[in-house]
C-alpha positions in Angstrom: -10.0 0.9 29.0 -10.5 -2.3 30.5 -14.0 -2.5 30.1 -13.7 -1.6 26.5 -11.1 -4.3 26.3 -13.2 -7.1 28.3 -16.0 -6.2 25.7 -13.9 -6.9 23.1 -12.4 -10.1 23.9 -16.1 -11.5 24.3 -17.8 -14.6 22.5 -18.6 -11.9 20.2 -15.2 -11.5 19.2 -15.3 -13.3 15.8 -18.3 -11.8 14.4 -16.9 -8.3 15.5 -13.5 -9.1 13.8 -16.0 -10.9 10.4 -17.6 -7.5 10.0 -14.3 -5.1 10.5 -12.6 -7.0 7.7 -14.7 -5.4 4.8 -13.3 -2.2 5.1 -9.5 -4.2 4.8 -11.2 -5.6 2.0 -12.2 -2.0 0.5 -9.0 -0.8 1.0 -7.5 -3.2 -1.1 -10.2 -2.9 -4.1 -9.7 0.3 -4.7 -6.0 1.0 -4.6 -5.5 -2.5 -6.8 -8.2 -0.9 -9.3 -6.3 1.7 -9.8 -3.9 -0.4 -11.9 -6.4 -0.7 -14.7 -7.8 2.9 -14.1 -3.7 4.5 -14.4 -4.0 3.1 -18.7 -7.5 4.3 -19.2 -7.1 7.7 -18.2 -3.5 8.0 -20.1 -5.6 6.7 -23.0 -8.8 8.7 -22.6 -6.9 12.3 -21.1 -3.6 11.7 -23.7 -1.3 11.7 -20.7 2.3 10.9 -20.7 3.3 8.1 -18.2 4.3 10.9 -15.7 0.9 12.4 -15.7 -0.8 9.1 -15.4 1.1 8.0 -12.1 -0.4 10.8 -10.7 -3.5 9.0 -10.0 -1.0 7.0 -6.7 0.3 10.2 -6.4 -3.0 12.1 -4.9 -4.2 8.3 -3.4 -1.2 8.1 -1.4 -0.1 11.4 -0.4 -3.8 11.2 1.2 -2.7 8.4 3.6 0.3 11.1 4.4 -1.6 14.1 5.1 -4.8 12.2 6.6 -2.2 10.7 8.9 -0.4 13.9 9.9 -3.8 15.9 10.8 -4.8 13.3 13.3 -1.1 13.1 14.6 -1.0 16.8 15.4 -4.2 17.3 16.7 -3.3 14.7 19.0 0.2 16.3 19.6 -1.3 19.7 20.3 -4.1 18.9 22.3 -2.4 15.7 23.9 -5.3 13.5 23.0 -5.9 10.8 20.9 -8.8 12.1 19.1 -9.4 8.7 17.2 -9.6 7.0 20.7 -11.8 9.8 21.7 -14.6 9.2 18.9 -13.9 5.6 19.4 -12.8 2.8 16.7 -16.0 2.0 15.8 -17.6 5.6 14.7 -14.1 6.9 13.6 -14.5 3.5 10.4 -18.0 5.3 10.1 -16.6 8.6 9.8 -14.0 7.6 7.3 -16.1 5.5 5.3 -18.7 8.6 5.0 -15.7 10.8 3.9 -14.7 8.1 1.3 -18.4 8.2 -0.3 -18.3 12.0 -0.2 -15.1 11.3 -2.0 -17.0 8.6 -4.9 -19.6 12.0 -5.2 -16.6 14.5 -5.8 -15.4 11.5 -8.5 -18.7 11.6 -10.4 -18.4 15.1 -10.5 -15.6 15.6 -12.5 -16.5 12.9 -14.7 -19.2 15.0 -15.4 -16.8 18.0 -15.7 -14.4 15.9 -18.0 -11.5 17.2 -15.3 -8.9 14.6 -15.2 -7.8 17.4 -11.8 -11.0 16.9 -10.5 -11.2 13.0 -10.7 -7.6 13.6 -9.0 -9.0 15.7 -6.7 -11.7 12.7 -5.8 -9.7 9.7 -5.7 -7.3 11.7 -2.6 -10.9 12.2 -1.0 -11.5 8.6 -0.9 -8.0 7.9 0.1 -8.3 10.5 2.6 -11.6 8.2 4.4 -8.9 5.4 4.4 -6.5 7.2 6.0 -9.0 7.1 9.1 -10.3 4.1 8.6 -7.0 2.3 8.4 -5.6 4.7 11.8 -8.4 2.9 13.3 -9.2 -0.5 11.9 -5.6 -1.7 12.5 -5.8 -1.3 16.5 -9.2 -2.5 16.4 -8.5 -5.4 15.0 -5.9 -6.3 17.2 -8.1 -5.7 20.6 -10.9 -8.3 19.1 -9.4 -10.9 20.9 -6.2 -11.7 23.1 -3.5 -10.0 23.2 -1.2 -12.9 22.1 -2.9 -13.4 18.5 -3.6 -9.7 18.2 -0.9 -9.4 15.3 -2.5 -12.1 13.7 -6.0 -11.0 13.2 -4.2 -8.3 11.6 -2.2 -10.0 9.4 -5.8 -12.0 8.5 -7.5 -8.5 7.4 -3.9 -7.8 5.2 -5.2 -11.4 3.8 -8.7 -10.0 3.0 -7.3 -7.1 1.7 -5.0 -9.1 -0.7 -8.3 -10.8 -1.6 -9.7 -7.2 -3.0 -6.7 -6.5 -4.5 -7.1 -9.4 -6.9 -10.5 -8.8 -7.5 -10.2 -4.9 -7.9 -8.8 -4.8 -11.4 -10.8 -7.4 -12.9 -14.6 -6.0 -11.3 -12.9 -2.4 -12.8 -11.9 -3.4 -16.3 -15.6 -4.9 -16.6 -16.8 -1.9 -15.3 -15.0 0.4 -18.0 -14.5 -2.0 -21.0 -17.9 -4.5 -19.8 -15.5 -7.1 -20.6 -11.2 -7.8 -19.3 -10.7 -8.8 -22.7 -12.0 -5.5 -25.1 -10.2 -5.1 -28.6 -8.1 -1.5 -29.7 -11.7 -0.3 -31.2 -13.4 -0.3 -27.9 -10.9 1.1 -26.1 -10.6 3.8 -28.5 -14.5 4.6 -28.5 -14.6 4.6 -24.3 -16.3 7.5 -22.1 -16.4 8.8 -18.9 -20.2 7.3 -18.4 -19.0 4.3 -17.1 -16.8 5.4 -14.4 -19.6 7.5 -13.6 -21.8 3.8 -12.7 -18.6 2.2 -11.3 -17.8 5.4 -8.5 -21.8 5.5 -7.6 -21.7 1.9 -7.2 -18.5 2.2 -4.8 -20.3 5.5 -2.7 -23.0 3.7 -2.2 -20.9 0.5 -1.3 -19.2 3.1 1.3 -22.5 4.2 3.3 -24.0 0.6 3.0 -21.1 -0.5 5.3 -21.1 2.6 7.2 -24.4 1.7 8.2 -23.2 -1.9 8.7 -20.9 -0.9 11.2 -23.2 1.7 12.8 -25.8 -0.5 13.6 -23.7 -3.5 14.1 -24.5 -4.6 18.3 -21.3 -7.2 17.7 -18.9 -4.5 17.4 -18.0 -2.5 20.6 -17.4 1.3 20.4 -13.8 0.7 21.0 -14.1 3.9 22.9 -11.4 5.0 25.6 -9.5 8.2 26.9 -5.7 8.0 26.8 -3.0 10.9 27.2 -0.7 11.0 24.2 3.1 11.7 24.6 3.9 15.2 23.2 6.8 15.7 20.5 7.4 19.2 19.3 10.3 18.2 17.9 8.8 15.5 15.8 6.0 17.8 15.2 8.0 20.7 13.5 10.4 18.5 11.9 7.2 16.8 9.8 5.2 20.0 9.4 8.7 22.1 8.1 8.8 18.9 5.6 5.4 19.0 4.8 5.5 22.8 4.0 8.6 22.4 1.5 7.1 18.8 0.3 4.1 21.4 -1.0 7.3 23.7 -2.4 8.2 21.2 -4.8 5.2 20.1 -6.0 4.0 23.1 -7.1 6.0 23.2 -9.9 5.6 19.4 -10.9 1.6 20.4 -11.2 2.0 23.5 -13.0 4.1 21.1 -14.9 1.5 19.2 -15.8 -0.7 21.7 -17.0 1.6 22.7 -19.6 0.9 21.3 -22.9 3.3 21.9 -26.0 4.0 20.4 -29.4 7.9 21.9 -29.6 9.6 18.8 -28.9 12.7 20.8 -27.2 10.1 22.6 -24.7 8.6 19.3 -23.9 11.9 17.4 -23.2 13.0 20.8 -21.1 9.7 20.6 -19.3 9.7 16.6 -18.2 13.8 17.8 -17.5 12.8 20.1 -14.4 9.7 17.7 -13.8 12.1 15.1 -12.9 14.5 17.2 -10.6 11.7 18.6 -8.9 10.6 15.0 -8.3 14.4 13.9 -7.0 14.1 16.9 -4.9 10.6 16.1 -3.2 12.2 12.2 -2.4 15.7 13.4 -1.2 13.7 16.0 1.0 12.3 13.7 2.8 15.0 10.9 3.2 17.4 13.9 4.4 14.9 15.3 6.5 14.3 12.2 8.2 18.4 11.5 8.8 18.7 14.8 10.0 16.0 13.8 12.5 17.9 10.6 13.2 21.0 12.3 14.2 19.9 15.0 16.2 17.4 12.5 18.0 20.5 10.9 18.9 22.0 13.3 20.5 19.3 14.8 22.4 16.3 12.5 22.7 13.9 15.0 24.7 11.0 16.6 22.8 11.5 14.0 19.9 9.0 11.4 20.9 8.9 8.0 19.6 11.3 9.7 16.5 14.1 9.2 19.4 14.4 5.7 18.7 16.1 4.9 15.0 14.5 1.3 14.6 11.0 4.0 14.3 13.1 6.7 11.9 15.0 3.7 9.4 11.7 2.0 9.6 9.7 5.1 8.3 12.1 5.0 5.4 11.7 1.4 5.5 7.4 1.6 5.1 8.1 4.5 2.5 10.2 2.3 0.7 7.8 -0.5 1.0 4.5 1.3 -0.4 6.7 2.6 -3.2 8.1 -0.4 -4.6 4.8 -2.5 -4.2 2.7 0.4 -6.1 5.2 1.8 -8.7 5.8 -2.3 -9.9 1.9 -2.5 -10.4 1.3 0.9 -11.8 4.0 0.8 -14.3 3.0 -2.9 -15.5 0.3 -1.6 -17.7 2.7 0.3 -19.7 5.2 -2.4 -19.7 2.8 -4.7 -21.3 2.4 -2.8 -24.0 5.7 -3.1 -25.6 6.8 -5.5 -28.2 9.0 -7.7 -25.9 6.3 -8.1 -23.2 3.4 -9.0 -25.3 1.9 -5.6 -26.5 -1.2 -6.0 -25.2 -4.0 -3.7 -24.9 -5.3 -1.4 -22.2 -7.8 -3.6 -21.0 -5.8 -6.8 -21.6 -3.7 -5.7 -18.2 -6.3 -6.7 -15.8 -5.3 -10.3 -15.4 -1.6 -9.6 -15.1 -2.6 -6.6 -12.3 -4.8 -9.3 -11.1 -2.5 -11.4 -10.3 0.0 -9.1 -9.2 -2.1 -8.4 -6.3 -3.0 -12.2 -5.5 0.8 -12.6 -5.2 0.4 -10.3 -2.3 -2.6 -12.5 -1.1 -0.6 -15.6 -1.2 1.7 -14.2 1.0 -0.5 -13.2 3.6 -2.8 -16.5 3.6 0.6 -18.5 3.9 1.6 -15.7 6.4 -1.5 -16.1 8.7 -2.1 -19.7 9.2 -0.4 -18.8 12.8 -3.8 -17.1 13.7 -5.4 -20.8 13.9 -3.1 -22.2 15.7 -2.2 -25.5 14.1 0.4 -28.1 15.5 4.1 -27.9 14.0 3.4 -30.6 11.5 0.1 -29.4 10.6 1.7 -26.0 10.2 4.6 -27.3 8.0 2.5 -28.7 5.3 0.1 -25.7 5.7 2.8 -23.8 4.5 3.6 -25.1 1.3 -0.3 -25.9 0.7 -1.7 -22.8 1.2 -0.1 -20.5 -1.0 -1.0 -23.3 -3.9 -4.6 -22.8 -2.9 -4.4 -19.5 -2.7 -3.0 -19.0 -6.5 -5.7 -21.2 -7.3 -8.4 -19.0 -6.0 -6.6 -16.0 -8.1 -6.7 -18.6 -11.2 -10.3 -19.3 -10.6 -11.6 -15.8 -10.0 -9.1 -14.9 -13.7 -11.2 -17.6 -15.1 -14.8 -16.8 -13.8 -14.2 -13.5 -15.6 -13.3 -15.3 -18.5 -9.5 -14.5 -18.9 -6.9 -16.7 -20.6 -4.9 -18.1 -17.5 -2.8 -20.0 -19.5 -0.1 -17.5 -19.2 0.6 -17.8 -15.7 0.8 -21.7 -15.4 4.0 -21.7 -14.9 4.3 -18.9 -12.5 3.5 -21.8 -9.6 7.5 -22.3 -9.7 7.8 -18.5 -8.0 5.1 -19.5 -5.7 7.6 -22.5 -4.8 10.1 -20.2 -4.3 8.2 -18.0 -1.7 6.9 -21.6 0.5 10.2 -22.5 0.3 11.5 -19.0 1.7 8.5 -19.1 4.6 9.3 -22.2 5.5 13.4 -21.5 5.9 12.7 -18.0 7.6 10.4 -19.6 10.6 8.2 -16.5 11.1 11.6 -14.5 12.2 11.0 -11.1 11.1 14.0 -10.1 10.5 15.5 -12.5 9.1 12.2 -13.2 6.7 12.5 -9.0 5.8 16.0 -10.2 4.5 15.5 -12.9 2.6 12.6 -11.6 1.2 14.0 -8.2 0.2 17.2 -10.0 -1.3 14.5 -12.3 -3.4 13.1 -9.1 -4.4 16.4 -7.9 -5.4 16.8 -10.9 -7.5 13.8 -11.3 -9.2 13.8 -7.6 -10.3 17.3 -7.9 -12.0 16.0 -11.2 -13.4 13.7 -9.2 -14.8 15.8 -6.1 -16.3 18.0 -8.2 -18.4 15.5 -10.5 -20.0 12.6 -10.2 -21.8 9.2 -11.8 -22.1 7.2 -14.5 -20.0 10.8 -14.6 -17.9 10.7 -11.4 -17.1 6.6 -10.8 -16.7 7.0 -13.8 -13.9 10.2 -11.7 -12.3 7.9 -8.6 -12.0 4.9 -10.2 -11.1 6.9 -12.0 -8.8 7.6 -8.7 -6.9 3.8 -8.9 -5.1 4.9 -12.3 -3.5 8.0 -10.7 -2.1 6.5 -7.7 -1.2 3.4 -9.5 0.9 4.9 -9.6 4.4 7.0 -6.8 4.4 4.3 -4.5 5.9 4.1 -6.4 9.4 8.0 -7.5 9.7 8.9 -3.7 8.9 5.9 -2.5 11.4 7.1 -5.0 14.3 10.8 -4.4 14.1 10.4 -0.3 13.6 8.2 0.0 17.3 10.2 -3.2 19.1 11.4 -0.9 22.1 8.9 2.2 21.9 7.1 1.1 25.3 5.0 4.5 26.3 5.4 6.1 22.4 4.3 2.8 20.4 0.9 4.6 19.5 2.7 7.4 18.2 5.5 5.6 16.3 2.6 3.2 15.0 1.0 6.6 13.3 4.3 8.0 11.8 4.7 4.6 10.0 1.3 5.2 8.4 2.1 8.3 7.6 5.6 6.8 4.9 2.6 5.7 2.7 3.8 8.4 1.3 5.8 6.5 -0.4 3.2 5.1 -2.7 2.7 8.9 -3.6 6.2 9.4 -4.7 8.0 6.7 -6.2 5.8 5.4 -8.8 6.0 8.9 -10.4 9.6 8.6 -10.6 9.8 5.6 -12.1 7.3 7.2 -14.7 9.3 9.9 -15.6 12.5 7.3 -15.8 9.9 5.6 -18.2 9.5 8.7 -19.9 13.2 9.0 -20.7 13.9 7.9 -24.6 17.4 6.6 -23.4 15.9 5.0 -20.1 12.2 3.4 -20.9 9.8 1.3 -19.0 11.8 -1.8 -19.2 15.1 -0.2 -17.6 12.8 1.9 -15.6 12.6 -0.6 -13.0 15.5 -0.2 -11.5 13.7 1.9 -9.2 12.1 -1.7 -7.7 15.7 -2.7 -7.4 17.1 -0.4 -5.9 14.1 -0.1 -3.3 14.2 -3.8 -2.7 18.0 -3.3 -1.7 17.3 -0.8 1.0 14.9 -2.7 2.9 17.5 -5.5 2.9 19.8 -3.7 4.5 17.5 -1.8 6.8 16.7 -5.8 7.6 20.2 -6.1 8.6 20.5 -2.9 10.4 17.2 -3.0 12.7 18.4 -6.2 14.0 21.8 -4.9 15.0 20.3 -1.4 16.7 17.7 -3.5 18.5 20.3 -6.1 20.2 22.0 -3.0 21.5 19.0 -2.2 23.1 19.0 -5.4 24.8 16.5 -7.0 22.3 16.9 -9.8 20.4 13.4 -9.9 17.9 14.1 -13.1 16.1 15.1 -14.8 19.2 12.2 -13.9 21.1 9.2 -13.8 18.7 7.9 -14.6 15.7 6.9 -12.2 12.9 3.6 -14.4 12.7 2.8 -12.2 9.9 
C-alpha cells in the first residue's frame, strides 16, 4: 500500500488527477441531460409525468444496486474487490460497461421501447456506479493526505461543469437547436438519440482507452481485508428483496394503459401508495437498523455508528431533492404562470440549474490552492460571479436568451454571503444551507413567475455542498469501517431513484399539481437541516467536535 501511495503522491500527481476528472465530468453530463431527455420522451412515448420520472428512477436505482453487489462481494469474501482490480482498471471496467450500456440505448431506439431505453440508461448508470466507487478514493490518494478532500471536491467542480453543459449539447442533439418551435417538437424521432447515444459509447471507450494507456495514472492497486457485517448485510439485502416487492406493481402499473377516466385515477391511486410504501420501507428499515445497532453493535459494521445510518438518510435525501427539483422543472415550465414554454425551451433553465451546483463547488474548492485569508475572502465572493458567468456564456454560445436570469446574480449573493458566514464548518454550512433551501422552496410555492423560477433554480446553489458536508460528518468516528460506511453512503443515491417519482405522481394529482408538488423539496430540505443539527450533537458525545476541529473545505 505504501508503494502505491508514494506512486501517487509523485510529480505526476497533477496530470494523474487532470486525466481522472473526465469521468467526474461524464458523470455529470449525463445525469444533467437527462433533464431535457425526461420532456422528450413524455412527449414522444405520451407518458404521464409519473411514467416520465422513471427515466431517474432506473439511473439511480443503478448507483443502489451497482453499489450493493460490490459491497457484498466484499462482505462475503472479505475483500475489497475494487482495491483488488485496482482504481485504475476498475474506471476502465466501468466506463466499458457504460458504452455497452450507450449500445443497449441504440437498441431500443431501434425497437421504439421506451422499457428498453429504460433498460439502457440503468446500464450506463450501472458503469458509474464503479466508476464513481473508485474515482472518489482515487482522487483523494493523488496527492497528500491533507488536501485529499479537496481534489475531490475539485472533480464535484468538473462535474458541475458537465452538468451545465449536458442539457444544452442534448437539446441540440434532439431538437439541432435549444430554441425549436411546437412544430418541431411535434415532428421529432428516435434517429437522433440514436447519433447522440453512439456519440456518448464511443465517448466511453475513447476514455477507457485514455485511462488504460495513460503511464501518469498508477494502478491504484492494493490488498486490504474488509470488516465483515452480516448484520448490515441482511438488513440491506431483506430491503432490497421487498424494495423489488413494491415495485413490481408500480411497473406493471405502468404498462397499463386505459381511456376510463375512473380506472386511470384508481390506477395512479395504488401507483402512489406503492411508491409511499417503497420510501417508508426504506427510512423504517434503516431506523430499525439504528436502534438495534444501538443496542448491540457486534456484526453491524460501520451501520453501528448513527452519524453513518442518519447520514444515509441524509445522502438519500440529498440525491432526491437535487434530482426531483431538476426533473420536475420541465413540466413546471410549461404552465401558464411559469412561462409555458416548450419542451425544448427547458434547456437553459436545466442549464442553469446545474451551474448553480457548479458555483457552489468552484466557490467551495478554492481551499485546494491554498490561498492566504485575504486572498481567500475576496475569492469567495468572486468566484461564484465568474462561475455564473461561465454558465451565462456557455447559454449564450448556444445561442439562448440569457436575459432571464440577470437578475438571478442576487441568489448568487445570497450563497457568497452564506460561504463566507459558515467558514468551511460543515456542519454548521449543512444548516444554513438546508434552512436557505427550506426558504427558497416556500418562496417558491406561494408565488409565481420569475420569483418563483429564481426560488427553484435557486435550489442547485443550495444543494452544491451538501454532498461532502453530509459525506464528512456521516464517517467522522468510523476509524477501521470508514471504507465501508463510505460505500453505504453511495449506495442512498437511491434516493435520486425514488423521490423524483413521488413528486411526479403528487404532480399528477388534479387537486395537488406541479406547482404545489414541490413540497416534496421542502420538506427534504428540512430533514437535512435537522440531521445538521443532530450529527453535530451525536458526534460531540463521541468526543468529537467537527466544526471545531476541521473545515468542511468542500
Amino acid at each position: 500500500m505504501s508503494d502505491t501511495q508514494n506512486a501517487m503522491t509523485g510529480k505526476g500527481g497533477s496530470g494523474a488527477l487532470s486525466i481522472l476528472v473526465t469521468v467526474f465530468f461524464f458523470w455529470g453530463f449525463i445525469a444533467a441531460g437527462n433533464g431535457v431527455f425526461i420532456p422528450f420522451c413524455k412527449h414522444y412515448f405520451q407518458l404521464d409525468q409519473f411514467q416520465s420520472q422513471l427515466i431517474d428512477f432506473a439511473f439511480y436505482l443503478a448507483y443502489y444496486l451497482g453499489a450493493l453487489v460490490l459491497y457484498a462481494i466484499a462482505s462475503v469474501f472479505g475483500k475489497d474487490v475494487i482495491a483488488k482490480w485496482g482504481y485504475k482498471n476498475s474506471i476502465v471496467y466501468g466506463l466499458l460497461f457504460s458504452a455497452v450500456g450507450a449500445v443497449v440505448m441504440i437498441l431500443a431506439v431501434n425497437a421504439n421501447t421506451f422499457p428498453g431505453m429504460l433498460a439502457g440508461l440503468f446500464a450506463v448508470a450501472l458503469g458509474f456506479s464503479l466508476q464513481q466507487t473508485a474515482a472518489n478514493p482515487f482522487a483523494a490518494l493523488l496527492g497528500t493526505p491533507e488536501t485529499g478532500a479537496h481534489r475531490i471536491t475539485l472533480g464535484g467542480g468538473i462535474n458541475s461543469f458537465g452538468t451545465a453543459i449536458g442539457p444544452i449539447i442534448v437539446a441540440l442533439a434532439l431538437f439541432g437547436t435549444t430554441i425549436a418551435k411546437d412544430e418541431q417538437i411535434n415532428s421529432l424521432g428516435l434517429d437522433k438519440v440514436t447519433i447522440l447515444y453512439a456519440c456518448v459509447g464511443a465517448l466511453f471507450v475513447v476514455a477507457a482507452a485514455l485511462f488504460f494507456f495513460s503511464k501518469k495514472l498508477p494502478a491504484g492497486q492494493f490488498e486490504t481485508d474488509t470488516e465483515k457485517s452480516p448484520k448490515a448485510l441482511m438488513t440491506l439485502g431483506v430491503m432490497t428483496f421487498f424494495l423489488v416487492m413494491v415495485f413490481v406493481p408500480v411497473f406493471r402499473s405502468y404498462m397499463v394503459t386505459t381511456t376510463d377516466a375512473a380506472k386511470l385515477e384508481a390506477i395512479q391511486t395504488e401507483r402512489f401508495a406503492w411508491l409511499v410504501a417503497g420510501l417508508a420501507l426504506i427510512v423504517l428499515t434503516l431506523l430499525m437498523a439504528l436502534l438495534s445497532a444501538g443496542k448491540k453493535p457486534e456484526g453491524w459494521g460501520a451501520m453501528q455508528y448513527p452519524q453513518l445510518i442518519l447520514g444515509m438518510l441524509a445522502i438519500f435525501t440529498y440525491v432526491g431533492v437535487e434530482v426531483t427539483i431538476q426533473s420536475n422543472l420541465g413540466e413546471l415550465l410549461k404552465q401558464p404562470d411559469f412561462g409555458a414554454y416548450t419542451s425544448s425551451q427547458v434547456a437553459p433553465f436545466i442549464s442553469i440549474y446545474w451551474g448553480s451546483l457548479m458555483v457552489g463547488r468552484w466557490t467551495g474548492s478554492i481551499k485546494v490552492f491554498e490561498p492566504s485569508a485575504s486572498t481567500r475572502t475576496m475569492l469567495m465572493f468572486l468566484v461564484p460571479i465568474v462561475a455564473f458567468g461561465v454558465v451565462l456564456g456557455v447559454n449564450s454560445l448556444a445561442q439562448n436568451d440569457v436575459s432571464p436570469f440577470y437578475w438571478y446574480i442576487v441568489c448568487i449573493v445570497i450563497q457568497a454571503i452564506a460561504f463566507y458566514a459558515t467558514q468551511d464548518k460543515p456542519a454548521k454550512t449543512l444548516m444554513v444551507f438546508s434552512l436557505l433551501g427550506v426558504a427558497f422552496m416556500l418562496a417558491g410555492i406561494f408565488t409565481t413567475g420569475r420569483i418563483a423560477t429564481y426560488a427553484f433554480l435557486s435550489g442547485g446553489l443550495f444543494c452544491s455542498i451538501m454532498w461532502p458536508c453530509i459525506f464528512v460528518l456521516a464517517i467522522a468516528g468510523l476509524g477501521k469501517y470508514t471504507s465501508q460506511g463510505s460505500a453505504f453512503l453511495i449506495m442512498m443515491i437511491l434516493g435520486g431513484a425514488i423521490i423524483p417519482p413521488i413528486q411526479g405522481k403528487l404532480a399528477d394529482i388534479k387537486t395537488i399539481g406541479i406547482h404545489q408538488s414541490y413540497w416534496v423539496p421542502a420538506i427534504g430540505f428540512a430533514y437535512l437541516a435537522w440531521f445538521a443539527y443532530a450529527v453535530r450533537r451525536i458526534l460531540q458525545k463521541q468526543g468529537i467536535d467537527y466544526d471545531a476541529t476541521i473545515g468542511a473545505g468542500h
